[in-house]
N, C-alpha and C positions, 0 to 999 in steps of 0.2 A: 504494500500500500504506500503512498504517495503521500507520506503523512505534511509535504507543505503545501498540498493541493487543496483545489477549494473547496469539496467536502469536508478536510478536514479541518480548516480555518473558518467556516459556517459553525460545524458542534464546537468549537472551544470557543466562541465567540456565543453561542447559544449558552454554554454552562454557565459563563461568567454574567451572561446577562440576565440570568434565571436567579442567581447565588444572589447577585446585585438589588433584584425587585426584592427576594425574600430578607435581604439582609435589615433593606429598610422597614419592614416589620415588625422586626424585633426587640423589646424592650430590654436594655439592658441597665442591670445593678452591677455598678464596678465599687472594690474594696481595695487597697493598698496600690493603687495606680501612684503611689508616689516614692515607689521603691524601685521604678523603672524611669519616672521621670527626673529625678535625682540625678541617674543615670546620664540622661541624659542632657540636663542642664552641665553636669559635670564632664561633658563629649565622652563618656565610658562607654565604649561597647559593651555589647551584653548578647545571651542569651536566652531567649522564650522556649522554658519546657515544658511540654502540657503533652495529655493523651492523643492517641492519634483519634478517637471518637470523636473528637470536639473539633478535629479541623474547620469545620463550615462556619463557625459562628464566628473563629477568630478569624480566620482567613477575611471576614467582612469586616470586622471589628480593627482591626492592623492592616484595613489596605492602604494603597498606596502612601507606605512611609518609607519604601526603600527596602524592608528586611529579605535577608539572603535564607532560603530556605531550603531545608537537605529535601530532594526528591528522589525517591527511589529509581534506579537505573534500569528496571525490569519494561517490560514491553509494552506496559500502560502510563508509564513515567512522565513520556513527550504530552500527553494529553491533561497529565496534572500542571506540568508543567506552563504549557504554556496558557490553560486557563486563569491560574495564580500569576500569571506575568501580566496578564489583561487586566489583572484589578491593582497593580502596582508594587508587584515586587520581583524579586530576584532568585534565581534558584543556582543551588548547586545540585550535579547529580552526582548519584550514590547513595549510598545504604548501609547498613550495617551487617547486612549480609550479602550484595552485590554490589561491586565496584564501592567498597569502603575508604579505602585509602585514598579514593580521587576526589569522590565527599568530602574525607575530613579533612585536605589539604586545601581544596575547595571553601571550605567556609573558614579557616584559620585564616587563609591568604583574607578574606572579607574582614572578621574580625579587627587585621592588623593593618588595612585599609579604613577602617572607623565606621564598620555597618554592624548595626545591631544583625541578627542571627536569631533562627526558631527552628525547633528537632522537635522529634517525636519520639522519646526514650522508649516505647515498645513497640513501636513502628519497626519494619512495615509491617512483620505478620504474629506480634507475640514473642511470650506471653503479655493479656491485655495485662494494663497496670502494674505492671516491674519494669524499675527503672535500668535500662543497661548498660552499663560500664562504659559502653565505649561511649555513650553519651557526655561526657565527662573528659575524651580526650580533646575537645576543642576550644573547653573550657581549658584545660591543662597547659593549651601549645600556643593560647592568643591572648590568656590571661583573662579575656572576657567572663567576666560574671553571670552564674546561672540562674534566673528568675523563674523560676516554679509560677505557671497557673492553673488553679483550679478552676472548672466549672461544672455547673449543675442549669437543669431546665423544665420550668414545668408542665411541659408540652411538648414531647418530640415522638415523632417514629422511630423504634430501633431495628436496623435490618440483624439479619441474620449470619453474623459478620464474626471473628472468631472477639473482636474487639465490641462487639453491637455498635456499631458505627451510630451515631447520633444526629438527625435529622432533623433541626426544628422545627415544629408548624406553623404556621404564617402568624405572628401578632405574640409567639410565647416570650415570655419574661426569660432572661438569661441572666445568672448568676455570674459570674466572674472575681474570684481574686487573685490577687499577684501578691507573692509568697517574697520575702526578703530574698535579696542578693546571697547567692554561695557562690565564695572565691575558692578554686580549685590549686593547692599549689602545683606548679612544676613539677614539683620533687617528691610529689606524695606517692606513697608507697603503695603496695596493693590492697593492702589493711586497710590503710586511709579512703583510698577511693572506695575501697566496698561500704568504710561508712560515710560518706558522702553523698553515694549512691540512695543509701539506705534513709538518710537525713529528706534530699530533695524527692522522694519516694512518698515518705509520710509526710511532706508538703503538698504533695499534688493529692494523695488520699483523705487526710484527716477533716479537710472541710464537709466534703459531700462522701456519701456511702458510695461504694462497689451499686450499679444499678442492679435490682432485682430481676431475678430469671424471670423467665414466661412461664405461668404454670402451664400442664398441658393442657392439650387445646386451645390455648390462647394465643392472639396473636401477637408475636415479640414484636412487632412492629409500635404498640401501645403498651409499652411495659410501666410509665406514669400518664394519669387522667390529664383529661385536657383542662385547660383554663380557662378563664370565661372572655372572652376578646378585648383584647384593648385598642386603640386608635393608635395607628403608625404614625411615627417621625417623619 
């Protein structure tokens, strides 16, 4: 396939404009937004680490400011890719378990160019909610600080996803906090990083629960009730 031909620049063009109408539906509650803007009054790079479930709401929430994002390098990559370049950001590819090395070189090189940076520490395929190690080397090689976000929603569809991928419904309230800075040393040992790991872990968990299964016969697409409509932005 022809992926810069004009089918394929029509659907990424379609997703982003689809992300975009729903984005502006959604009410959000932000907490600790001033643990990243610090940041950046102070020109610190930094890292945004959040679950890969909640990609859609940040992804609307952080467009267009520039941030360099790790995209997985497998054969659906170009298509996330370049829908997230459409609403204003940056990617690096790679992965944690495909083409890693050219990711983490990729977004270290940004860091140390002065762009803020966002990973998906269980990205791409698992375990959901375990933070993984190597999420931590980029922090480690660029010196940029890791900022933990949580979120929660009281209205989404969950697909059937090994992460239950998170969908909101048009008009739900979105939860958001941002978790203190973790500086990563250089030097840190493997002990160290495992509790670091373990630290910005229970930052991204301790707000909101693990989402509840679908009991059977239900559908995991509605695993929280819906809200009652608010008026879009």
């Amino acid at each position: 396939m022809d992926r810069a031909g004009l089918p394929f620049r029509i659907t990424t063009f379609a997703a982003a404009r689809m992300l975009g109408l729903l984005g502006h539906s959604l009410r959000y509650e932000i907490e600790g937004a001033e643990h990243f803007e610090e940041c950046r009054r102070r020109r610190q790079p930094f890292i945004f680490a959040h679950w890969h479930a909640w990609i859609l709401p940040l992804a609307f929430l952080h467009r267009k400011e520039g941030i360099v994002v790790l995209v997985s390098d497998h054969k659906d990559g170009e298509y996330i890719a370049r829908v997230i370049e459409r609403m204003g950001f940056r990617t690096a590819r790679g992965s944690s378990t495909r083409g890693g090395v050219k990711g983490l070189k990729a977004l270290v090189r940004a860091g140390r160019e002065g762009f803020d940076m966002g990973i998906t520490p269980d990205g791409p395929r698992g375990p959901a909610r375990e933070f993984k190690q190597g999420g931590l080397l980029a922090a480690q090689l660029s010196g940029a600080p890791i900022i933990p976000i949580a979120m929660e929603s009281d209205s989404v569809w969950r697909l059937d996803s090994w992460d239950r991928f998170a969908i909101p419904k048009p008009f739900a309230r979105i939860r958001v906090r941002y978790g203190a800075p973790h500086f990563v040393p250089r030097g840190a040992s493997e002990v160290e990083l495992a509790g670091h790991a373990r630290a910005i872990e229970a930052d991204l968990n301790v707000l909101f629960p693990s989402p509840p299964a679908p009991a059977p016969g239900a559908d995991a697409r509605d695993a929280h009730p819906p809200a009652a409509p608010r008026s879009g932005e």
